[in-house]
Gaussian input, Z-matrix of N, CA and C with variables (Angstrom, degrees):
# hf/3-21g

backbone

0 1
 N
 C     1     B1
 C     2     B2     1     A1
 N     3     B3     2     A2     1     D1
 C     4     B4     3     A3     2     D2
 C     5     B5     4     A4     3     D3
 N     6     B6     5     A5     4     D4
 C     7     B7     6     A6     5     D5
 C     8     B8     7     A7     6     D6
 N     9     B9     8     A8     7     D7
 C    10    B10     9     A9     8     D8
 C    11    B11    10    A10     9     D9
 N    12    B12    11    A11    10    D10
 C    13    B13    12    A12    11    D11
 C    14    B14    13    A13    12    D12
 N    15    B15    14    A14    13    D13
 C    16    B16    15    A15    14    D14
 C    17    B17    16    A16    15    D15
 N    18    B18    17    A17    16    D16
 C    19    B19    18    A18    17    D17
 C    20    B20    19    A19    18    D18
 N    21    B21    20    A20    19    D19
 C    22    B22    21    A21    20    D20
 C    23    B23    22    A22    21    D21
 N    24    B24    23    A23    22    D22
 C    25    B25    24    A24    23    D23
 C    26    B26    25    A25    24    D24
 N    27    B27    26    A26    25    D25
 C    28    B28    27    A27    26    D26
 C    29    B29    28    A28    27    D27
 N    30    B30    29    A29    28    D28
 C    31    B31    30    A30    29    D29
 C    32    B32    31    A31    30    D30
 N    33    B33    32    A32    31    D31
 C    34    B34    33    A33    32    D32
 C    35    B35    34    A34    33    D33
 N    36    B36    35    A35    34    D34
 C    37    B37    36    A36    35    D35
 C    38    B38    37    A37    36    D36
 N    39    B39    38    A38    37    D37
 C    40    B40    39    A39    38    D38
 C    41    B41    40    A40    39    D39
 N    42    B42    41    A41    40    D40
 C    43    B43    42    A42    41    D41
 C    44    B44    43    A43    42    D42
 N    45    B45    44    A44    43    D43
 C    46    B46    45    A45    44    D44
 C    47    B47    46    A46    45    D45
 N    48    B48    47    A47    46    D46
 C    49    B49    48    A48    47    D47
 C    50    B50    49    A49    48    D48
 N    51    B51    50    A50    49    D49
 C    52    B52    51    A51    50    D50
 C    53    B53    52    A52    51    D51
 N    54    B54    53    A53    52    D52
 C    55    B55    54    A54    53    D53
 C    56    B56    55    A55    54    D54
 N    57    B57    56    A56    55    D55
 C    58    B58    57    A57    56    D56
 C    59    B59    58    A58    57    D57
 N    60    B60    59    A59    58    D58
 C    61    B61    60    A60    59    D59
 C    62    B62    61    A61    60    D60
 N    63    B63    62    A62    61    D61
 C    64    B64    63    A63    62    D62
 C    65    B65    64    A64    63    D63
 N    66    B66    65    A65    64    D64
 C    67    B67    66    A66    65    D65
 C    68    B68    67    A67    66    D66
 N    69    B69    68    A68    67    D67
 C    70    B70    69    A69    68    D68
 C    71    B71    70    A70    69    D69
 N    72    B72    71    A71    70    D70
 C    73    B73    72    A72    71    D71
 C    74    B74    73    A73    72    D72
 N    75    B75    74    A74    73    D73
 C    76    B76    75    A75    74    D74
 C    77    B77    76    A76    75    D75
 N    78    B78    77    A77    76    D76
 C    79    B79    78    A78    77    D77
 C    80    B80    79    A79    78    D78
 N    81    B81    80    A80    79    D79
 C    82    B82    81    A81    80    D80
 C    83    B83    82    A82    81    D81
 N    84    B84    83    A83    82    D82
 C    85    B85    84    A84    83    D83
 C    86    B86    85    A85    84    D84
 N    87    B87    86    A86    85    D85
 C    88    B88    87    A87    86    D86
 C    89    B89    88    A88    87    D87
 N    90    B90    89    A89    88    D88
 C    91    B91    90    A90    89    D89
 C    92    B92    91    A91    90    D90
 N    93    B93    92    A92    91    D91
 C    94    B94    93    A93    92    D92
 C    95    B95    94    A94    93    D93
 N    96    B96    95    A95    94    D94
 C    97    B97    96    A96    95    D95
 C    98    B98    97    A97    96    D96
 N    99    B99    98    A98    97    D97
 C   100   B100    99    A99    98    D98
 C   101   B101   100   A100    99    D99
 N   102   B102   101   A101   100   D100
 C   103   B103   102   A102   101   D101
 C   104   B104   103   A103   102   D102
 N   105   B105   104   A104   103   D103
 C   106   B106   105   A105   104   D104
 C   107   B107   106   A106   105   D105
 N   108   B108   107   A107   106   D106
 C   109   B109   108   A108   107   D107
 C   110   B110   109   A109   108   D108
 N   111   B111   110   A110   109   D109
 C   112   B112   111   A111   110   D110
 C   113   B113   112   A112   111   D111
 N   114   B114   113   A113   112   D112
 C   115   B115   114   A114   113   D113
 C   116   B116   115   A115   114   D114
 N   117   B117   116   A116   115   D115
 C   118   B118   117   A117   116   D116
 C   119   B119   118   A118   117   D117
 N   120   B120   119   A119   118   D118
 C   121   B121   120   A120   119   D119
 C   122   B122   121   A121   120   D120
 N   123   B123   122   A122   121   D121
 C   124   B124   123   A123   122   D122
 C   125   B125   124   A124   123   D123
 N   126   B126   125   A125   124   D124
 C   127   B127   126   A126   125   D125
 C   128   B128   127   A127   126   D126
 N   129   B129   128   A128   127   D127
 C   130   B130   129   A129   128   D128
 C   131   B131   130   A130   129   D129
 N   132   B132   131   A131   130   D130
 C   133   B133   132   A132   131   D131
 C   134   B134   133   A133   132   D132
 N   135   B135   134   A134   133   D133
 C   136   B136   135   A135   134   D134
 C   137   B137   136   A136   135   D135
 N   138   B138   137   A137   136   D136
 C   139   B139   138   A138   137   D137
 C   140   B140   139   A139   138   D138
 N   141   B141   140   A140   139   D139
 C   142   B142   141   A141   140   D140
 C   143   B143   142   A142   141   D141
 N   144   B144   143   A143   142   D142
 C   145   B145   144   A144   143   D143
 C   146   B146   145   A145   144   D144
 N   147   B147   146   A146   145   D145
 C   148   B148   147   A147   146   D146
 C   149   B149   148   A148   147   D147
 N   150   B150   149   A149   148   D148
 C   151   B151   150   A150   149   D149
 C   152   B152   151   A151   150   D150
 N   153   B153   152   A152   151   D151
 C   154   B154   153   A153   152   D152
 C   155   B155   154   A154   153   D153
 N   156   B156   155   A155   154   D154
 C   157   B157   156   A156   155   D155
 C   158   B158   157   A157   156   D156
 N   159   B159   158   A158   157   D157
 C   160   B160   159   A159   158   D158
 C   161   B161   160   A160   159   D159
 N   162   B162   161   A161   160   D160
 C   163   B163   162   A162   161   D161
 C   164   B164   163   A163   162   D162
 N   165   B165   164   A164   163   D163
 C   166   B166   165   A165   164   D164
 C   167   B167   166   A166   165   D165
 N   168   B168   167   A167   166   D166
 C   169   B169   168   A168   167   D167
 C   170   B170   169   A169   168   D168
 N   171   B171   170   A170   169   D169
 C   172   B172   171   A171   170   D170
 C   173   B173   172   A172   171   D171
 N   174   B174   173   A173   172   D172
 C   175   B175   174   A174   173   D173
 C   176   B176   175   A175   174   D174
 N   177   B177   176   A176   175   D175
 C   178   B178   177   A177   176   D176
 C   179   B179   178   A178   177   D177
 N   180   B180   179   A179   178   D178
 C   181   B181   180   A180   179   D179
 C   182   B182   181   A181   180   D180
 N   183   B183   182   A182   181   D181
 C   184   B184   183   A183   182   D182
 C   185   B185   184   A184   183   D183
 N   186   B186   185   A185   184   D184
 C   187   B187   186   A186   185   D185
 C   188   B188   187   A187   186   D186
 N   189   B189   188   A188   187   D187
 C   190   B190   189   A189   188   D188
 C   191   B191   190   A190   189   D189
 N   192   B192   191   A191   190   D190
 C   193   B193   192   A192   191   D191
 C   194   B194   193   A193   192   D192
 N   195   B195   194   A194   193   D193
 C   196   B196   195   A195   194   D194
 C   197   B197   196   A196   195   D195
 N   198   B198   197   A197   196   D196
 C   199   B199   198   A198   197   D197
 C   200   B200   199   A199   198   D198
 N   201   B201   200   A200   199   D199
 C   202   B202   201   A201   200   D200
 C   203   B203   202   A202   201   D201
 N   204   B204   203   A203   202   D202
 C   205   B205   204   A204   203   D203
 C   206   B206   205   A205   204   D204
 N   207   B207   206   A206   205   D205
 C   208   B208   207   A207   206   D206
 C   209   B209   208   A208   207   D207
 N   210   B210   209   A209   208   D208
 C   211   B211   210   A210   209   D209
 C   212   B212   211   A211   210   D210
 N   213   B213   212   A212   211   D211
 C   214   B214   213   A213   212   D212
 C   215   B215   214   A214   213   D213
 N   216   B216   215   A215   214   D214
 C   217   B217   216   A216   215   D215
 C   218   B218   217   A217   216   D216
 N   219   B219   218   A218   217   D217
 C   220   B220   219   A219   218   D218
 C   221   B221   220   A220   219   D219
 N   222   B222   221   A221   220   D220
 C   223   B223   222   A222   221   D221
 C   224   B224   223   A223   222   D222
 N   225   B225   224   A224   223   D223
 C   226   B226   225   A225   224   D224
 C   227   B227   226   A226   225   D225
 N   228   B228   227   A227   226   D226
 C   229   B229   228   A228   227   D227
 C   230   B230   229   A229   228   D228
 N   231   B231   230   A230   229   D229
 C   232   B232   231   A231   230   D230
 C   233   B233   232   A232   231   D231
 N   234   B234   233   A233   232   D232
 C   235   B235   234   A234   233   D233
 C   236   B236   235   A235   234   D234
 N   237   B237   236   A236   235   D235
 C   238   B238   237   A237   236   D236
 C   239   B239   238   A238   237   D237
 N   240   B240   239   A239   238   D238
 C   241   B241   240   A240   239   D239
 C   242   B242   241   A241   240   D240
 N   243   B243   242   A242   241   D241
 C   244   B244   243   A243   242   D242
 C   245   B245   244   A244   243   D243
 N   246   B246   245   A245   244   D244
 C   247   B247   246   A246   245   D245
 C   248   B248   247   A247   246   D246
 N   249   B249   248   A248   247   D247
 C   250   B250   249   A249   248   D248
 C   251   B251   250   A250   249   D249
 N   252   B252   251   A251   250   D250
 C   253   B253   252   A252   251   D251
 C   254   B254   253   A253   252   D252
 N   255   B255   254   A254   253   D253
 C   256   B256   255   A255   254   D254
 C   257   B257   256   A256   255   D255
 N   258   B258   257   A257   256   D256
 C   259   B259   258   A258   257   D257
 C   260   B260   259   A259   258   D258
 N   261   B261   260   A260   259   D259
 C   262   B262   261   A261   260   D260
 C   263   B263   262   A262   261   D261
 N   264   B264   263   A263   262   D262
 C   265   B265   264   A264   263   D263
 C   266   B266   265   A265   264   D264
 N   267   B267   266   A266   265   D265
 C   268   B268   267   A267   266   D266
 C   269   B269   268   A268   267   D267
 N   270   B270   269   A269   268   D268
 C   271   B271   270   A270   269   D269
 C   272   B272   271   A271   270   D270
 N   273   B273   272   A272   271   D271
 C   274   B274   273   A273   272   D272
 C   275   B275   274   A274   273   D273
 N   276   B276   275   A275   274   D274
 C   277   B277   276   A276   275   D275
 C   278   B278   277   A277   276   D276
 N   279   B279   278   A278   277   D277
 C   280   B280   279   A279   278   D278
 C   281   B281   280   A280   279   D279
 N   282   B282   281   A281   280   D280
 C   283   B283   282   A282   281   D281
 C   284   B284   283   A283   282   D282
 N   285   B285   284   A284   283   D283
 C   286   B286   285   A285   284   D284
 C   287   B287   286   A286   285   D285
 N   288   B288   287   A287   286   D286
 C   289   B289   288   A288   287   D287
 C   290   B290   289   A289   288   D288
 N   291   B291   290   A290   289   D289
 C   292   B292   291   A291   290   D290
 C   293   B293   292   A292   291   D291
 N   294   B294   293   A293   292   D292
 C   295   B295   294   A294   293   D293
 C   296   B296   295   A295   294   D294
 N   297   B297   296   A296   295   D295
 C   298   B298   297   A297   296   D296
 C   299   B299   298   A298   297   D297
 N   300   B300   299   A299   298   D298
 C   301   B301   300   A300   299   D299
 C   302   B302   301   A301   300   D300

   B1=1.4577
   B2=1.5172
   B3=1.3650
   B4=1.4618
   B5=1.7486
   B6=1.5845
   B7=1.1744
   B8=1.8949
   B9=0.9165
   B10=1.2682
   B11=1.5125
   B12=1.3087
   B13=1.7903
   B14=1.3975
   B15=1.5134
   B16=1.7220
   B17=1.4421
   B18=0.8981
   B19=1.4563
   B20=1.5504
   B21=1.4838
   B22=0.9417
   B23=1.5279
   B24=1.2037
   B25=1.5887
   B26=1.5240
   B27=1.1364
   B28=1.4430
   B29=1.7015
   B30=1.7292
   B31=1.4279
   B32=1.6127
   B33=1.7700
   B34=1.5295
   B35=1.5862
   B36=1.5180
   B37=1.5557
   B38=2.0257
   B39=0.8539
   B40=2.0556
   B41=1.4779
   B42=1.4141
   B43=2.0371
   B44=1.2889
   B45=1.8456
   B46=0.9380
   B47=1.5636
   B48=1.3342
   B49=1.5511
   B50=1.2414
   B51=1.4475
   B52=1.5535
   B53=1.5166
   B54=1.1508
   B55=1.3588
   B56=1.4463
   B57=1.1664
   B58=1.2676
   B59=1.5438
   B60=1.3582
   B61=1.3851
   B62=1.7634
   B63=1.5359
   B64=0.9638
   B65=1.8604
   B66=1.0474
   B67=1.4503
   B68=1.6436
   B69=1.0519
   B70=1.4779
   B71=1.2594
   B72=0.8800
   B73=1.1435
   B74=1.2823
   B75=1.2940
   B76=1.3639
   B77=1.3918
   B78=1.4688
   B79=1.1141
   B80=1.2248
   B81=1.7449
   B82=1.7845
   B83=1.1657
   B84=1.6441
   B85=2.1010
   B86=1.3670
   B87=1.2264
   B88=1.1441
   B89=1.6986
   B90=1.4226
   B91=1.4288
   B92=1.9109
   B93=1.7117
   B94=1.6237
   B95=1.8645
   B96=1.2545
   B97=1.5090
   B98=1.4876
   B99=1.3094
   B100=1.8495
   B101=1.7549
   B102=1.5374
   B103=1.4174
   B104=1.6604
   B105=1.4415
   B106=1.4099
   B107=1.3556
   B108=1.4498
   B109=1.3016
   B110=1.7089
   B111=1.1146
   B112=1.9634
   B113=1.1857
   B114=1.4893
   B115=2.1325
   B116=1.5356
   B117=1.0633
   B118=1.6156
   B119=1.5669
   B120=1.1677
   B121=2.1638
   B122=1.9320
   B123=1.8619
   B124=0.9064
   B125=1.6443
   B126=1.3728
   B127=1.5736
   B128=1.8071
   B129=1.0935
   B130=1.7087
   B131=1.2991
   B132=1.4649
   B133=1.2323
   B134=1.4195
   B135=1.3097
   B136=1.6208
   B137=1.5445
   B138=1.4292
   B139=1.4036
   B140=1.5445
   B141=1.4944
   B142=1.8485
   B143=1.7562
   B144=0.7221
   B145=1.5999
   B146=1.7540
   B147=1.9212
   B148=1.0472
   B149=1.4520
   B150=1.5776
   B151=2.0437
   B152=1.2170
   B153=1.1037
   B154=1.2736
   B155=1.7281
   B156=1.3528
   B157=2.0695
   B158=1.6685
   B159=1.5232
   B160=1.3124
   B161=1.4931
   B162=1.9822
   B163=1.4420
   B164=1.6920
   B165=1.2791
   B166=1.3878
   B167=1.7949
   B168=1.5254
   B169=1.8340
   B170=0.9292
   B171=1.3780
   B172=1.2049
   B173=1.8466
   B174=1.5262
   B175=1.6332
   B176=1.7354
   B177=0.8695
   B178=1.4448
   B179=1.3969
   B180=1.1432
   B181=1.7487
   B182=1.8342
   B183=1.1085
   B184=1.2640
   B185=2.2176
   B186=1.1141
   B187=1.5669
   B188=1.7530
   B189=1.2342
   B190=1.9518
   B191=1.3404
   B192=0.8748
   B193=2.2518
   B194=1.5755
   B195=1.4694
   B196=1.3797
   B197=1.0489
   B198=1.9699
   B199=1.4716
   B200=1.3201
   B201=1.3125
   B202=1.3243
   B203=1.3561
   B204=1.6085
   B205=1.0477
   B206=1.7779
   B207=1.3736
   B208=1.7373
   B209=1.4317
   B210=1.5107
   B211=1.0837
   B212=1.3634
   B213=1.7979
   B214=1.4632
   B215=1.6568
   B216=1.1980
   B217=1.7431
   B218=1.1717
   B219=1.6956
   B220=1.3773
   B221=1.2951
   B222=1.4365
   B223=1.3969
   B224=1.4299
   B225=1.3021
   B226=1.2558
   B227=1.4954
   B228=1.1977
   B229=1.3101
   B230=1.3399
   B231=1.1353
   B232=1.6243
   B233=1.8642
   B234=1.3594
   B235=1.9050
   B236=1.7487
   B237=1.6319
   B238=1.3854
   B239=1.6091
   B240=1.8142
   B241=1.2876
   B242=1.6264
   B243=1.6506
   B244=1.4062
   B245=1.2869
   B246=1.9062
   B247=1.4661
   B248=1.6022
   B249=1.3802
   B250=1.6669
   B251=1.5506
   B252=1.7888
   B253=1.4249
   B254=1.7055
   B255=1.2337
   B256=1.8183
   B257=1.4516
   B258=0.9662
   B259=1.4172
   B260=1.6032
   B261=0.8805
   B262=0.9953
   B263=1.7584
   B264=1.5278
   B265=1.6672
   B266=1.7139
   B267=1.6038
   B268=1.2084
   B269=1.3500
   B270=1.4574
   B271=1.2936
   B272=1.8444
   B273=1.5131
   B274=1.2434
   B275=1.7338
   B276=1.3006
   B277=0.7361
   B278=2.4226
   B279=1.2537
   B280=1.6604
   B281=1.1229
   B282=1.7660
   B283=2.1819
   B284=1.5363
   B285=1.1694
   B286=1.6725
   B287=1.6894
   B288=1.5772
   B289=1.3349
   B290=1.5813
   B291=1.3924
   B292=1.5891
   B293=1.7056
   B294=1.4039
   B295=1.1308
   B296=1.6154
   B297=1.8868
   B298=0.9388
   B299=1.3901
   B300=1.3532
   B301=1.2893
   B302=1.3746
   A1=111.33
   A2=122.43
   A3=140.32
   A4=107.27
   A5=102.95
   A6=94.21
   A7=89.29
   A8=145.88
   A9=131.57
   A10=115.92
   A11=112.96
   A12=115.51
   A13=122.59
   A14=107.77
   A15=91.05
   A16=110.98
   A17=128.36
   A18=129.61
   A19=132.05
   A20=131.85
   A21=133.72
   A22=120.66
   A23=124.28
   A24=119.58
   A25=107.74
   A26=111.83
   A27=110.60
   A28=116.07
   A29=91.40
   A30=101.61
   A31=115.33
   A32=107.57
   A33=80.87
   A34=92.07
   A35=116.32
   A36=119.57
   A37=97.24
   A38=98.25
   A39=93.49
   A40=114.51
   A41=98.55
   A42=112.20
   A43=90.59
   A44=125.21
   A45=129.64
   A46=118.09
   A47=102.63
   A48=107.02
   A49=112.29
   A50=137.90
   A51=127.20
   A52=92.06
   A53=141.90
   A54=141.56
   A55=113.38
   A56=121.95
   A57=134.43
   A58=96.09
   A59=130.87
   A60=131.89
   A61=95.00
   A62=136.51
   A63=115.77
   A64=117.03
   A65=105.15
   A66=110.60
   A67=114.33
   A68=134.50
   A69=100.75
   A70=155.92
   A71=132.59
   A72=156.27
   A73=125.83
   A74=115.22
   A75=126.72
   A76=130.93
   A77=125.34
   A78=112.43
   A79=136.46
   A80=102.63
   A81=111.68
   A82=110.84
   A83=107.49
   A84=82.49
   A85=139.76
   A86=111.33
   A87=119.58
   A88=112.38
   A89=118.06
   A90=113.68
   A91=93.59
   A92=96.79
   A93=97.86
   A94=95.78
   A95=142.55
   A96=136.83
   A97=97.96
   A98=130.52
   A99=113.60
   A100=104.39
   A101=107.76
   A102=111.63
   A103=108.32
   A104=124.14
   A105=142.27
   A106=91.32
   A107=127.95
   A108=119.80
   A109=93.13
   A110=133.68
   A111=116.06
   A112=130.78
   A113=107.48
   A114=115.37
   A115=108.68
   A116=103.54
   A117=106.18
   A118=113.20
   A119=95.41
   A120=114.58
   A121=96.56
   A122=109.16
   A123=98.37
   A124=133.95
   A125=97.04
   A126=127.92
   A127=111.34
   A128=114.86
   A129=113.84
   A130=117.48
   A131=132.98
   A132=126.14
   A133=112.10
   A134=112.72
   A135=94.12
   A136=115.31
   A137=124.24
   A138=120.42
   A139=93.61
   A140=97.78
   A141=103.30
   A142=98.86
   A143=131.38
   A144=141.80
   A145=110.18
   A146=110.93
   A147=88.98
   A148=126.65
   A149=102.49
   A150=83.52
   A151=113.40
   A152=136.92
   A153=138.80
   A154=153.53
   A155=115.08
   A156=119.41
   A157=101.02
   A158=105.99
   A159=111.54
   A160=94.15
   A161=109.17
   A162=130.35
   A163=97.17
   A164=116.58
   A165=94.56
   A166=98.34
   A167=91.23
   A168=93.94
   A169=109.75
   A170=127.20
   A171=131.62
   A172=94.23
   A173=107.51
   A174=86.35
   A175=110.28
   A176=114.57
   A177=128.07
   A178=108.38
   A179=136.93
   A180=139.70
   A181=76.37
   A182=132.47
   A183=106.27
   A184=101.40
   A185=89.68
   A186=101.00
   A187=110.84
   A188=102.94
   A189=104.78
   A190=92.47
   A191=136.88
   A192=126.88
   A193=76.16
   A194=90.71
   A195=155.69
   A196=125.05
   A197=105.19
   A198=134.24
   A199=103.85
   A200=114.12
   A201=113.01
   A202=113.85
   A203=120.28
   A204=113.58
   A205=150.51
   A206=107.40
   A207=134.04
   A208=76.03
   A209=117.34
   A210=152.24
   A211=101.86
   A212=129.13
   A213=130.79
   A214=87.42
   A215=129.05
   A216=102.57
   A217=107.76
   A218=126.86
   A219=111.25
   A220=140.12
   A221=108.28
   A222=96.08
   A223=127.63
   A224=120.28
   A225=117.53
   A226=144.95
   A227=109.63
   A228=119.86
   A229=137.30
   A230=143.51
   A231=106.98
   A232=85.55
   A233=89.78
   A234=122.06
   A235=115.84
   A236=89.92
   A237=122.03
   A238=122.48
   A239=101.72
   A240=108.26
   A241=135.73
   A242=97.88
   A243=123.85
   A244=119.21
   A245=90.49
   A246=118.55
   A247=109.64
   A248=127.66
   A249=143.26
   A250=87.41
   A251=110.99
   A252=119.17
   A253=108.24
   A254=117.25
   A255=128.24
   A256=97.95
   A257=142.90
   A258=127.31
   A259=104.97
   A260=144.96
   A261=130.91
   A262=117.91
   A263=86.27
   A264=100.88
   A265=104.41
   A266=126.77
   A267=107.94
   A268=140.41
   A269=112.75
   A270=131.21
   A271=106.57
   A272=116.89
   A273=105.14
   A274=109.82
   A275=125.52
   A276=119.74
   A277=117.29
   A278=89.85
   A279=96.65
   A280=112.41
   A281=125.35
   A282=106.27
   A283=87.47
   A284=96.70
   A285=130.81
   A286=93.76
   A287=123.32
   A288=129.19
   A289=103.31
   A290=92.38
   A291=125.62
   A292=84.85
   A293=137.60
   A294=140.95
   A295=125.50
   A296=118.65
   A297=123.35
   A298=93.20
   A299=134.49
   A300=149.94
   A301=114.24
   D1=-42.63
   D2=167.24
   D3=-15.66
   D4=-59.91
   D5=-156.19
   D6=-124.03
   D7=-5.29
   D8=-178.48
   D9=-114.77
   D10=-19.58
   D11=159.57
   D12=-63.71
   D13=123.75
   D14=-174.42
   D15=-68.50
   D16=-37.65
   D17=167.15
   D18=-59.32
   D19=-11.37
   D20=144.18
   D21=-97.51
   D22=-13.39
   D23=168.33
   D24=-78.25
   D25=-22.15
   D26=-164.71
   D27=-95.17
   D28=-4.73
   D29=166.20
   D30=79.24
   D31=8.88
   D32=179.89
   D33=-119.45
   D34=59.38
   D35=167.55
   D36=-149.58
   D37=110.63
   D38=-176.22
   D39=-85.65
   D40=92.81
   D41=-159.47
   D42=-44.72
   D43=-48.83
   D44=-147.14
   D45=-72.13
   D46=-49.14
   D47=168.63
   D48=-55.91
   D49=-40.10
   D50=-172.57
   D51=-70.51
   D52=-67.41
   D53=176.26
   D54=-18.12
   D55=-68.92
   D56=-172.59
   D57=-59.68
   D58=-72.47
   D59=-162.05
   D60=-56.58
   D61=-11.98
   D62=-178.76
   D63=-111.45
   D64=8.69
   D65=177.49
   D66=-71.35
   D67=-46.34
   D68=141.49
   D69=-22.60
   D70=-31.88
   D71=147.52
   D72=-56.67
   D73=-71.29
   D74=139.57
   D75=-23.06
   D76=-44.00
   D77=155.61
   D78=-116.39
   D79=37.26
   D80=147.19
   D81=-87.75
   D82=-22.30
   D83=179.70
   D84=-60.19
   D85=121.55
   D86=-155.53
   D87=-70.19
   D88=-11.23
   D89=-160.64
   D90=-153.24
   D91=155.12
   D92=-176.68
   D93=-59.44
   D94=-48.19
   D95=-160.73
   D96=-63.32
   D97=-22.88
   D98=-176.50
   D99=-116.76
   D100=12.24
   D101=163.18
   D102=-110.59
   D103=-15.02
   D104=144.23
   D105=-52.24
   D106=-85.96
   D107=-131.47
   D108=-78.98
   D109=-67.09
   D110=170.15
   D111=-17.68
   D112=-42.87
   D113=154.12
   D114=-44.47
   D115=-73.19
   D116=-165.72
   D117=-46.28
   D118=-47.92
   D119=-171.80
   D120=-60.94
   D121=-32.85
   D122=172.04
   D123=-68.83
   D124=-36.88
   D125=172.40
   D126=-65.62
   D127=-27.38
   D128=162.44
   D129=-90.85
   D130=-1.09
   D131=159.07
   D132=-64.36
   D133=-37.57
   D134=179.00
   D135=-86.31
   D136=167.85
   D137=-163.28
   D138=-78.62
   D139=167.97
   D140=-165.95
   D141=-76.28
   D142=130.20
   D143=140.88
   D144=-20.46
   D145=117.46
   D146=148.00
   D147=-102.29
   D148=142.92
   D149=-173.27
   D150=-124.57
   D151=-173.64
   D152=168.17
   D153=-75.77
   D154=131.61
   D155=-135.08
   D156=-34.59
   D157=-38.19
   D158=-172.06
   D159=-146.13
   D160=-178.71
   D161=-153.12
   D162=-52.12
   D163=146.27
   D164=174.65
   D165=-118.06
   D166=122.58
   D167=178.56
   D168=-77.96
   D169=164.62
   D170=-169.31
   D171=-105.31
   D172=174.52
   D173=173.54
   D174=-122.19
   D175=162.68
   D176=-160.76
   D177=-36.26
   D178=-22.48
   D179=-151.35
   D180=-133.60
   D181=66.18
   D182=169.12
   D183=-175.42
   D184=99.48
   D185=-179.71
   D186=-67.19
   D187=112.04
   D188=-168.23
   D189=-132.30
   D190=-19.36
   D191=-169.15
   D192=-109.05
   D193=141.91
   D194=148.41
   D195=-52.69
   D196=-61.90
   D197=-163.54
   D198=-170.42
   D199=136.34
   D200=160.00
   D201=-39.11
   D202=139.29
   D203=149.00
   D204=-41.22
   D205=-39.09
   D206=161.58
   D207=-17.27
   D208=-93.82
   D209=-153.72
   D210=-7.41
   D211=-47.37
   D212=-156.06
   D213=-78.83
   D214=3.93
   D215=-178.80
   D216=-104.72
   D217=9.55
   D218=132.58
   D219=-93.84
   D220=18.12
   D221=169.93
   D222=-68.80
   D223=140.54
   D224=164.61
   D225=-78.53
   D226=55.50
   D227=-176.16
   D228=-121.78
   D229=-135.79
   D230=175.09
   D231=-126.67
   D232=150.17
   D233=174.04
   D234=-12.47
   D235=-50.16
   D236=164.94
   D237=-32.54
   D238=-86.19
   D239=170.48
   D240=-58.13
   D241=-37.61
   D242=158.38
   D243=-3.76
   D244=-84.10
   D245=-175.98
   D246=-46.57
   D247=-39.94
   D248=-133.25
   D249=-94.05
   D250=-53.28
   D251=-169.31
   D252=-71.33
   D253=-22.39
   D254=173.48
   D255=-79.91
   D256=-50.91
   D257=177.45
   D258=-71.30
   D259=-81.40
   D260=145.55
   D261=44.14
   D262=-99.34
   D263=176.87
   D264=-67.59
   D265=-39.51
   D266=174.80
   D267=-67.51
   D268=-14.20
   D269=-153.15
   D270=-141.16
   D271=13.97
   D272=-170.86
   D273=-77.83
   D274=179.34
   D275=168.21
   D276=-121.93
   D277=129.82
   D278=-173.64
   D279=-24.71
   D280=132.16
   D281=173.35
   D282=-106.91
   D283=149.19
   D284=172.06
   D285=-55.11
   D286=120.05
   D287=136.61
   D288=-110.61
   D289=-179.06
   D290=-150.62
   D291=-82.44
   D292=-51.64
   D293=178.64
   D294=-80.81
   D295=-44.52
   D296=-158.06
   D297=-139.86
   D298=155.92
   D299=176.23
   D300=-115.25

């Protein structure tokens, strides 16, 4: 989300503070389905992403990954959020800074 949500790259959503104010919570859940389901509830607080119809490549002269993609099939989260955070990185669309686009 860091870097491919326009709303958290762009700095006017603070991943970190909602995170933090929610780790309590987080670590009463008692089971992976209500530590799944607190991810997700976390992941709909921010507004939905609009992204793009299909994968959006990046073009040859132009540094856009983070991380390999592979990478999202260890996350630990449920199937659900998974899917949301892979489109996401596959399909986001570039946010306008003051220097770089």
């Amino acid at each position: 989300m860091e870097y491919y949500h326009p709303k958290v790259a762009a700095r006017t959503i603070d991943r970190d503070s909602v995170f933090v104010a929610n780790v309590p919570s987080i670590l009463k859940a008692k089971n992976k389905k209500e530590f799944d389901s607190l991810m997700d509830g976390l992941y709909s607080l921010v507004p939905a992403p609009k992204l793009a119809p299909n994968y959006n490549l990046p073009e040859e002269d132009t540094v856009m990954s983070v991380f390999p993609v592979k990478e999202t099939a260890n996350y630990t989260v449920g199937a659900k959020l998974k899917q949301k955070l892979v489109n996401l990185y596959e399909q986001h669309l570039p946010v306008e800074r003051k220097y770089i686009t």
